[in-house]
PDB file of N, CA, C and O in Angstrom, chain B, residues numbered from 101:
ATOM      1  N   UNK B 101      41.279 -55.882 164.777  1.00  0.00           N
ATOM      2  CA  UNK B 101      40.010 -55.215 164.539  1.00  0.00           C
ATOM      3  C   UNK B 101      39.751 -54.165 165.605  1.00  0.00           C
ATOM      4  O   UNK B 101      38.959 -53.235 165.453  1.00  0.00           O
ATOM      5  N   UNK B 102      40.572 -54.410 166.839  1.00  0.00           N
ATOM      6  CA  UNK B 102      40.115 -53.604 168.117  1.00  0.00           C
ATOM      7  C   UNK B 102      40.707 -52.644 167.801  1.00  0.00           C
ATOM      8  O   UNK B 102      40.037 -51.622 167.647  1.00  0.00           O
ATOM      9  N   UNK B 103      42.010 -52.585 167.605  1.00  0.00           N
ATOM     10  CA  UNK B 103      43.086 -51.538 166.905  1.00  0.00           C
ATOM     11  C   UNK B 103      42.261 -50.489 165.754  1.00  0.00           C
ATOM     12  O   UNK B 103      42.234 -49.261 165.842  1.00  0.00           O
ATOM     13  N   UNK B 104      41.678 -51.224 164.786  1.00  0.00           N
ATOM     14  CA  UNK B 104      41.067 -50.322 163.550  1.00  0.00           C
ATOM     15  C   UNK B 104      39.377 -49.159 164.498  1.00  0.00           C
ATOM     16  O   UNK B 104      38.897 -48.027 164.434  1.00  0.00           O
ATOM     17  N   UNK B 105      39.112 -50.657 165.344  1.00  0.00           N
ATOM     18  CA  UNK B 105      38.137 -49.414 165.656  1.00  0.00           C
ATOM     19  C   UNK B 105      38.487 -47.943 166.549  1.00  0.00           C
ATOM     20  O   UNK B 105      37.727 -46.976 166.618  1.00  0.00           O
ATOM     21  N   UNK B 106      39.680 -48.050 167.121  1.00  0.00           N
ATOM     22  CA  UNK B 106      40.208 -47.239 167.935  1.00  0.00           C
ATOM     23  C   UNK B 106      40.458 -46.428 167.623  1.00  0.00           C
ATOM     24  O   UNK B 106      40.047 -45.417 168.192  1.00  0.00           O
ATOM     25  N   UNK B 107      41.467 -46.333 166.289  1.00  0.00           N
ATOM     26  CA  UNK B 107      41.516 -45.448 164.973  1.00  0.00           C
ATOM     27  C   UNK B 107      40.726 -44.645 164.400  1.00  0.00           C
ATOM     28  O   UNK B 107      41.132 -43.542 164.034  1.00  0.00           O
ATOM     29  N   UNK B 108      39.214 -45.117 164.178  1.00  0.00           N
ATOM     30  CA  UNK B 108      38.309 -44.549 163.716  1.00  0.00           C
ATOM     31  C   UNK B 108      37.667 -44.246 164.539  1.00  0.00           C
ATOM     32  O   UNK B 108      37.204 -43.244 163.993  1.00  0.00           O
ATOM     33  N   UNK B 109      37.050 -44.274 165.791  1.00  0.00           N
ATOM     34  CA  UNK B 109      36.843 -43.186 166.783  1.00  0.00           C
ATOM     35  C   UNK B 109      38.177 -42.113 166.864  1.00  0.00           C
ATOM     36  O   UNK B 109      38.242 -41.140 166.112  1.00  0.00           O
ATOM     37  N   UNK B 110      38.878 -42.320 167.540  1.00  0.00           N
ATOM     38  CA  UNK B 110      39.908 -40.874 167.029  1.00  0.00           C
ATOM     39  C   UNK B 110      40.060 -40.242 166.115  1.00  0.00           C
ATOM     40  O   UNK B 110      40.701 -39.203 166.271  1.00  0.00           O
ATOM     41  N   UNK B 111      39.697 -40.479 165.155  1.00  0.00           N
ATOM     42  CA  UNK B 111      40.014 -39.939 163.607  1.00  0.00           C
ATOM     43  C   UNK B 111      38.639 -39.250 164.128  1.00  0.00           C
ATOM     44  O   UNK B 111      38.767 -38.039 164.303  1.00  0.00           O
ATOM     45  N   UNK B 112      37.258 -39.809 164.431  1.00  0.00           N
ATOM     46  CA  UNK B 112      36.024 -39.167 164.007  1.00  0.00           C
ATOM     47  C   UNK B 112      36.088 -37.520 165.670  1.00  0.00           C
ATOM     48  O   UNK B 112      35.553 -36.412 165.681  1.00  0.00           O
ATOM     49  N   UNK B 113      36.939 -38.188 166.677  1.00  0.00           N
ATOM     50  CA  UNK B 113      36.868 -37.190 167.364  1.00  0.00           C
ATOM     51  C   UNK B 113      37.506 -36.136 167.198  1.00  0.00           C
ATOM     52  O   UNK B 113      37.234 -35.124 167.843  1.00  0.00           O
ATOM     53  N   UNK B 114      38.558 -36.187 166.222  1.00  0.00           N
ATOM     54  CA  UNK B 114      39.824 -35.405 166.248  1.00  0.00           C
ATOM     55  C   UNK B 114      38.850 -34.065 165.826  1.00  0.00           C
ATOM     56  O   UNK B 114      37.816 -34.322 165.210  1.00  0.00           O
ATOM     57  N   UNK B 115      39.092 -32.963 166.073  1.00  0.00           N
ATOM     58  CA  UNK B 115      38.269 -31.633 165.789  1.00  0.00           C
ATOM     59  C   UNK B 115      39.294 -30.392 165.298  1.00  0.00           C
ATOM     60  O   UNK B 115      38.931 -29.264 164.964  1.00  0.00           O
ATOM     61  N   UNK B 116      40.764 -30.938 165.346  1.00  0.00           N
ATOM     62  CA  UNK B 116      41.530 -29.916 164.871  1.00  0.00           C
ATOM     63  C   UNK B 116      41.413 -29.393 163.210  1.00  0.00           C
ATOM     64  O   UNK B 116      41.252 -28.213 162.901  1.00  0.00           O
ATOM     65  N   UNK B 117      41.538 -30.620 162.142  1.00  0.00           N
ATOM     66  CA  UNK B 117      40.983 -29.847 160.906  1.00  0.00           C
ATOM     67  C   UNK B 117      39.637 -28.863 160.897  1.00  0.00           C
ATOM     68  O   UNK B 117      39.669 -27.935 160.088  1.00  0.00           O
ATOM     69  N   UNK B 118      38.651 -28.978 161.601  1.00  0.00           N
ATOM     70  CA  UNK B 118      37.335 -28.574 161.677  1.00  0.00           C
ATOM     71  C   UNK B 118      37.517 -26.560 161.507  1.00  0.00           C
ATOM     72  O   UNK B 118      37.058 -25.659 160.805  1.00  0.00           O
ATOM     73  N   UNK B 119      38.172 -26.677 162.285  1.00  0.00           N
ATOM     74  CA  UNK B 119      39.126 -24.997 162.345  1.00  0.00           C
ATOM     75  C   UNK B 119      39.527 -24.549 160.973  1.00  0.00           C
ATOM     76  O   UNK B 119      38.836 -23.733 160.363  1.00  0.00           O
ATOM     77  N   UNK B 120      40.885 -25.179 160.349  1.00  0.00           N
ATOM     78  CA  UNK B 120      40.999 -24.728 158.807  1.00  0.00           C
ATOM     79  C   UNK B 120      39.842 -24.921 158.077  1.00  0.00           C
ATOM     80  O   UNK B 120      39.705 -24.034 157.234  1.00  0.00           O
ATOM     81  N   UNK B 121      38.778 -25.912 158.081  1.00  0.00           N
ATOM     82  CA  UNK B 121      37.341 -26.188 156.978  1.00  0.00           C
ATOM     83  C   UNK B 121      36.888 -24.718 157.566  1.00  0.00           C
ATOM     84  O   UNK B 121      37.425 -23.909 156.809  1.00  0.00           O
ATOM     85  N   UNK B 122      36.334 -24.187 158.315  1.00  0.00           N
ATOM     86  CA  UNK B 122      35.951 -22.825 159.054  1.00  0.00           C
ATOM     87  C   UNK B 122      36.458 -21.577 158.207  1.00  0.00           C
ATOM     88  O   UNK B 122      35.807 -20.743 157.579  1.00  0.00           O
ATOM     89  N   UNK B 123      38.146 -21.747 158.433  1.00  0.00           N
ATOM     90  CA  UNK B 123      38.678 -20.150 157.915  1.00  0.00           C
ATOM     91  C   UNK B 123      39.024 -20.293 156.380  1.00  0.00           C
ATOM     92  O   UNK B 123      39.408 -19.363 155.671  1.00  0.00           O
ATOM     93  N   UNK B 124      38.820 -21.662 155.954  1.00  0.00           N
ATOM     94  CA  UNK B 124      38.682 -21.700 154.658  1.00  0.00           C
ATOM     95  C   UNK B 124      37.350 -20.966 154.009  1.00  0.00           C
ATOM     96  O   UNK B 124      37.385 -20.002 153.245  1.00  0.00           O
ATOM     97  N   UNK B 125      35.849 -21.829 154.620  1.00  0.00           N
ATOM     98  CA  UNK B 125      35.022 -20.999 154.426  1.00  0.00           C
ATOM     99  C   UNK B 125      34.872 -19.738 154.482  1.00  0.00           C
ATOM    100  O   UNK B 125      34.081 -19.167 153.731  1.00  0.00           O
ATOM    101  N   UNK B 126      35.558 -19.138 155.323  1.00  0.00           N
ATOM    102  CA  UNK B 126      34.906 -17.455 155.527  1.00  0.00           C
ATOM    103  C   UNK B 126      36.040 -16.922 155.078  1.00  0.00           C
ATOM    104  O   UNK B 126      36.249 -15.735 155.325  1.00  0.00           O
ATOM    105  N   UNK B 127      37.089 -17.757 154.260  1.00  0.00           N
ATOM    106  CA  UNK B 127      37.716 -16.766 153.196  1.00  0.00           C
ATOM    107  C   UNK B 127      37.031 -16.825 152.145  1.00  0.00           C
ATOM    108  O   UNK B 127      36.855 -15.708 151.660  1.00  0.00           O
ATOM    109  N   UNK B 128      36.330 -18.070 151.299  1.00  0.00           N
ATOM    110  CA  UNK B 128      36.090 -18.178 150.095  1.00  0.00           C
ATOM    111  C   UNK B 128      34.608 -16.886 150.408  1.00  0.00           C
ATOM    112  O   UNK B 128      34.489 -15.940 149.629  1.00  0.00           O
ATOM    113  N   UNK B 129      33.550 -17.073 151.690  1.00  0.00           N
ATOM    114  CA  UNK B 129      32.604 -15.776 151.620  1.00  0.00           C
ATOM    115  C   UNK B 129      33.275 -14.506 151.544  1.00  0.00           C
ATOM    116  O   UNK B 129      32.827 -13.652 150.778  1.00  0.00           O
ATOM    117  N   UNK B 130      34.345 -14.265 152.278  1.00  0.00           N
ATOM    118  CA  UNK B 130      35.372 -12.626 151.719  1.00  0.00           C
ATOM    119  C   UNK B 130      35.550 -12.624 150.395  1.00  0.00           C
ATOM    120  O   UNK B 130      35.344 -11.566 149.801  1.00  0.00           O
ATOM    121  N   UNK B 131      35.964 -13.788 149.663  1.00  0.00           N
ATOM    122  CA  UNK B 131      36.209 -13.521 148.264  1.00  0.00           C
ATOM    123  C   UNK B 131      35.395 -13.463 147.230  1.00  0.00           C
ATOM    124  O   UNK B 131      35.559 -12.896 146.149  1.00  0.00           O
ATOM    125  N   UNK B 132      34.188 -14.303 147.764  1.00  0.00           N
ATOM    126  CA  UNK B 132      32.900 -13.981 147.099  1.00  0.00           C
ATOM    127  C   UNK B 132      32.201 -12.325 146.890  1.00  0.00           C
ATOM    128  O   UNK B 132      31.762 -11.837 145.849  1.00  0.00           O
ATOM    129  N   UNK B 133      32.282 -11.705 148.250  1.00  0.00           N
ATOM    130  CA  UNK B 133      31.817 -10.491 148.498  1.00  0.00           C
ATOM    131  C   UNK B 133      32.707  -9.457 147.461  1.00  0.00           C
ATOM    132  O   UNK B 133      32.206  -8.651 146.677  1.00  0.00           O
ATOM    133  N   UNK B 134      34.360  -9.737 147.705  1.00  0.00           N
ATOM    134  CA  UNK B 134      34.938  -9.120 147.262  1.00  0.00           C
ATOM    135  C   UNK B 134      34.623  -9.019 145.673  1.00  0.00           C
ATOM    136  O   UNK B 134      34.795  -7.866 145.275  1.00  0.00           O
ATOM    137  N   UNK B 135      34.146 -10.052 144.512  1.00  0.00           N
ATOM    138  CA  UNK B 135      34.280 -10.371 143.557  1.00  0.00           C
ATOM    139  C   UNK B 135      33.037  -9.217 143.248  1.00  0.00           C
ATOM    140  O   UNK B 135      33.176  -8.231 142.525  1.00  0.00           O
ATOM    141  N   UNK B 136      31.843  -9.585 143.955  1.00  0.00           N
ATOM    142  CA  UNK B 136      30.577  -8.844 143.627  1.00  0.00           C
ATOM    143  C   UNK B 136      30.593  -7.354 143.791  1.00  0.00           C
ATOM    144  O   UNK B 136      29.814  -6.620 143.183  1.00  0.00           O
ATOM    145  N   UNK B 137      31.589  -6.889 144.709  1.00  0.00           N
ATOM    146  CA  UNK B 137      31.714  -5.491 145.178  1.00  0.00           C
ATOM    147  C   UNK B 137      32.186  -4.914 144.169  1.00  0.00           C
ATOM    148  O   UNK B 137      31.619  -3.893 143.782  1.00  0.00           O
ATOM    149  N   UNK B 138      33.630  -5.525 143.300  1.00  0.00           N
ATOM    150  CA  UNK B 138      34.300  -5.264 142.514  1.00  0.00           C
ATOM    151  C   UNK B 138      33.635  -5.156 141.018  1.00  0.00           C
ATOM    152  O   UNK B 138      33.951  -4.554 139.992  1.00  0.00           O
ATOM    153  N   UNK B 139      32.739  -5.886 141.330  1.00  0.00           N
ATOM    154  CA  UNK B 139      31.823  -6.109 139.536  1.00  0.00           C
ATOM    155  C   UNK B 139      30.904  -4.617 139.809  1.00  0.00           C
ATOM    156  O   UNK B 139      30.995  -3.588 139.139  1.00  0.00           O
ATOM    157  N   UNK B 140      30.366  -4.764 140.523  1.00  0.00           N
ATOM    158  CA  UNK B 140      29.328  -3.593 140.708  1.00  0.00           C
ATOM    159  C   UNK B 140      29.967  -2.250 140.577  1.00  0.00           C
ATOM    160  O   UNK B 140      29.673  -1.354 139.785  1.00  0.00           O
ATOM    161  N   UNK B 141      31.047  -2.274 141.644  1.00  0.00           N
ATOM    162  CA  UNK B 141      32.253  -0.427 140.773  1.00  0.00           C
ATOM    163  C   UNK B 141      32.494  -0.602 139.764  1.00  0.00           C
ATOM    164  O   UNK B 141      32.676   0.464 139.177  1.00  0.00           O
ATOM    165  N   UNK B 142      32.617  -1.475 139.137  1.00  0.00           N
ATOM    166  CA  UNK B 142      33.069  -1.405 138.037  1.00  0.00           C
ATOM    167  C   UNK B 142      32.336  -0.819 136.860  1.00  0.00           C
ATOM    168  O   UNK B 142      32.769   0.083 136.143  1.00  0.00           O
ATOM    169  N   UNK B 143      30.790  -1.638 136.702  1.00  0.00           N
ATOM    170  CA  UNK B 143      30.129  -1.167 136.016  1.00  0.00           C
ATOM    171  C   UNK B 143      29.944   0.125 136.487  1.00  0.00           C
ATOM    172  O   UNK B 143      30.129   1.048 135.693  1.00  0.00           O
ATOM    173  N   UNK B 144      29.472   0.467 138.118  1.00  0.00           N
ATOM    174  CA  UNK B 144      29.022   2.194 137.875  1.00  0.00           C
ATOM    175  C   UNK B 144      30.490   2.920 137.325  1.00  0.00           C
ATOM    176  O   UNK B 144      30.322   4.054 136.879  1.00  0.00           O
ATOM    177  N   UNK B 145      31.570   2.528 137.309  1.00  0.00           N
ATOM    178  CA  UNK B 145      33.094   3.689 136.451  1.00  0.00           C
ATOM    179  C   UNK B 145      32.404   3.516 135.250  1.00  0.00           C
ATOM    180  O   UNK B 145      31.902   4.512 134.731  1.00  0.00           O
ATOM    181  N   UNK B 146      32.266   2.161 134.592  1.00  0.00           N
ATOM    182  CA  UNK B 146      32.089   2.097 133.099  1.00  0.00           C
ATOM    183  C   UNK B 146      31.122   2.730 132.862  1.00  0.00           C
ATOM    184  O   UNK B 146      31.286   3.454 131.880  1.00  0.00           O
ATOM    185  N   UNK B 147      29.810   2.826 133.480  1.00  0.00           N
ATOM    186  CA  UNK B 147      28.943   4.373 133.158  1.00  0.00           C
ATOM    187  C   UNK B 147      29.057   5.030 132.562  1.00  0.00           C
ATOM    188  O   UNK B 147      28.778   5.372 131.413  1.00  0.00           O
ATOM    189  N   UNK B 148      29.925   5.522 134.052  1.00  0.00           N
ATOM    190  CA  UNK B 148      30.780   7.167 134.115  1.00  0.00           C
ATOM    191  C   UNK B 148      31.290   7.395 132.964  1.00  0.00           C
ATOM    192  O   UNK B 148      30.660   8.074 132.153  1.00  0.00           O
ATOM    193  N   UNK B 149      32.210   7.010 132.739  1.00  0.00           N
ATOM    194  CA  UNK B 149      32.760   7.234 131.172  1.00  0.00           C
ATOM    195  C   UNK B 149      32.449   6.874 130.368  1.00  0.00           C
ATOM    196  O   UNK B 149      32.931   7.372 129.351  1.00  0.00           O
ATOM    197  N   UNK B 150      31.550   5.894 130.223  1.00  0.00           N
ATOM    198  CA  UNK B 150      30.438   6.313 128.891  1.00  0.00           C
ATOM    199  C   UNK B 150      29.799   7.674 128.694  1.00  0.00           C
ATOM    200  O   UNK B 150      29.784   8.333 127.654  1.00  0.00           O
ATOM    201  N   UNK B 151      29.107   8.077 130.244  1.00  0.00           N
ATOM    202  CA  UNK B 151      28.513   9.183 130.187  1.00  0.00           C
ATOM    203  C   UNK B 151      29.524  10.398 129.765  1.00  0.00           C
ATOM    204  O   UNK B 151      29.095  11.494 129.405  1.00  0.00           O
ATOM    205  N   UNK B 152      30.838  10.097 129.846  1.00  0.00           N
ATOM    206  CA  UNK B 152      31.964  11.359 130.066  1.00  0.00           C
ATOM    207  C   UNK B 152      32.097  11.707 128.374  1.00  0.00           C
ATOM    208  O   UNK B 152      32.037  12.792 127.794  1.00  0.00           O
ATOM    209  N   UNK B 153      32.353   9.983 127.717  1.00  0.00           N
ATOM    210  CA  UNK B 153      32.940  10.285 126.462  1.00  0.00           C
ATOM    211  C   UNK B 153      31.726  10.894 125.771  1.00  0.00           C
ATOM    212  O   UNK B 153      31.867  11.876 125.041  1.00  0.00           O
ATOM    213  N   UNK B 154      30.244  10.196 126.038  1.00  0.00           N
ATOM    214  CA  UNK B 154      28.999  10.718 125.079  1.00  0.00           C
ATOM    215  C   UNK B 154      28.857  12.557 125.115  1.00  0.00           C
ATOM    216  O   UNK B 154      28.259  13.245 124.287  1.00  0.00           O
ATOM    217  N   UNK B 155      29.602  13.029 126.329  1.00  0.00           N
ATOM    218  CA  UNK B 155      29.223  14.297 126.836  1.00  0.00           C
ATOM    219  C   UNK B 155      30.589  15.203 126.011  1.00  0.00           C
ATOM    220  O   UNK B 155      30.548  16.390 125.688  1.00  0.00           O
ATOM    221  N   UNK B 156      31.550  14.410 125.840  1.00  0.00           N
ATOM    222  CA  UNK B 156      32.672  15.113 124.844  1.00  0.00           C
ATOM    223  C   UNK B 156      32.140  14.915 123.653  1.00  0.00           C
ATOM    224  O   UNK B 156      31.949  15.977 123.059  1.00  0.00           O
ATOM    225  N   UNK B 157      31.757  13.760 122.944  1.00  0.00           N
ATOM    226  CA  UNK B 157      31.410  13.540 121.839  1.00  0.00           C
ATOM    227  C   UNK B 157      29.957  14.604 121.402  1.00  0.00           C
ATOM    228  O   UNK B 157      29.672  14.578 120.205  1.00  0.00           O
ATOM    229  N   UNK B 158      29.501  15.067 121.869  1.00  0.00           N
ATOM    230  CA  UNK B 158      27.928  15.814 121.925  1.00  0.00           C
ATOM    231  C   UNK B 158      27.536  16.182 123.384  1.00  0.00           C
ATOM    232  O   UNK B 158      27.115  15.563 124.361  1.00  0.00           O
ATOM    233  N   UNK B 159      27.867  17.489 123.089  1.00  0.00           N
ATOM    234  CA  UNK B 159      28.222  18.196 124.416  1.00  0.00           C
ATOM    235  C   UNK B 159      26.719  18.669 124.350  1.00  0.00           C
ATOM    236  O   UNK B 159      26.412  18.897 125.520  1.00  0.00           O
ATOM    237  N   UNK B 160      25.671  18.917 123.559  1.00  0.00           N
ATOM    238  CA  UNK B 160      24.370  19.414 123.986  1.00  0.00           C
ATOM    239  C   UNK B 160      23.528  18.680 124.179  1.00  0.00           C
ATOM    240  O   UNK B 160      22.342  19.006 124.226  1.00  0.00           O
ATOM    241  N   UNK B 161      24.104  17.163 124.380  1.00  0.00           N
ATOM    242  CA  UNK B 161      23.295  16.037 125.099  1.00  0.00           C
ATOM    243  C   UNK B 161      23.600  16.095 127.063  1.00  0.00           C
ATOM    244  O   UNK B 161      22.902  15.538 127.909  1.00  0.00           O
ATOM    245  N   UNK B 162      24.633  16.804 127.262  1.00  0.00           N
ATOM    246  CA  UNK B 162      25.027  16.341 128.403  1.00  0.00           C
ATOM    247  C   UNK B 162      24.042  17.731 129.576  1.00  0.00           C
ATOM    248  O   UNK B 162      23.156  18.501 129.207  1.00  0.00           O
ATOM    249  N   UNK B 163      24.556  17.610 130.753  1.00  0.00           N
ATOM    250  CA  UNK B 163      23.302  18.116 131.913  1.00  0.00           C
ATOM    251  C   UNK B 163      24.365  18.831 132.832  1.00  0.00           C
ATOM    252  O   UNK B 163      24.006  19.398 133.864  1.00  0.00           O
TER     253      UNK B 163
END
């Protein structure tokens, strides 16, 4: 039993995984950011060429 508790204090001190849980997190926030950055250009291109084709299609709508 002395053995098991010894174990589980070391296990609870050990702090080396604590590091990968860390750069795991602040990859999944990079990839989050990245996802939203990417949605948002996207729609303003898809605009754009809406606005491009409506402006070929009926050129005395366009500015």
């Amino acid at each position: 039993m002395k053995h098991f508790a010894l174990v589980v204090r070391k296990f609870l001190e050990d702090d080396r995984g604590l590091t990968a849980l860390e750069y795991g997190l602040i990859a999944a926030v990079l990839v989050i950011a990245v996802i939203v950055t990417v949605t948002l250009v996207a729609q303003q291109v898809d605009a754009t060429y809406v606005n491009v084709k409506n402006c070929v299609l009926s050129p005395s709508t366009c500015k």
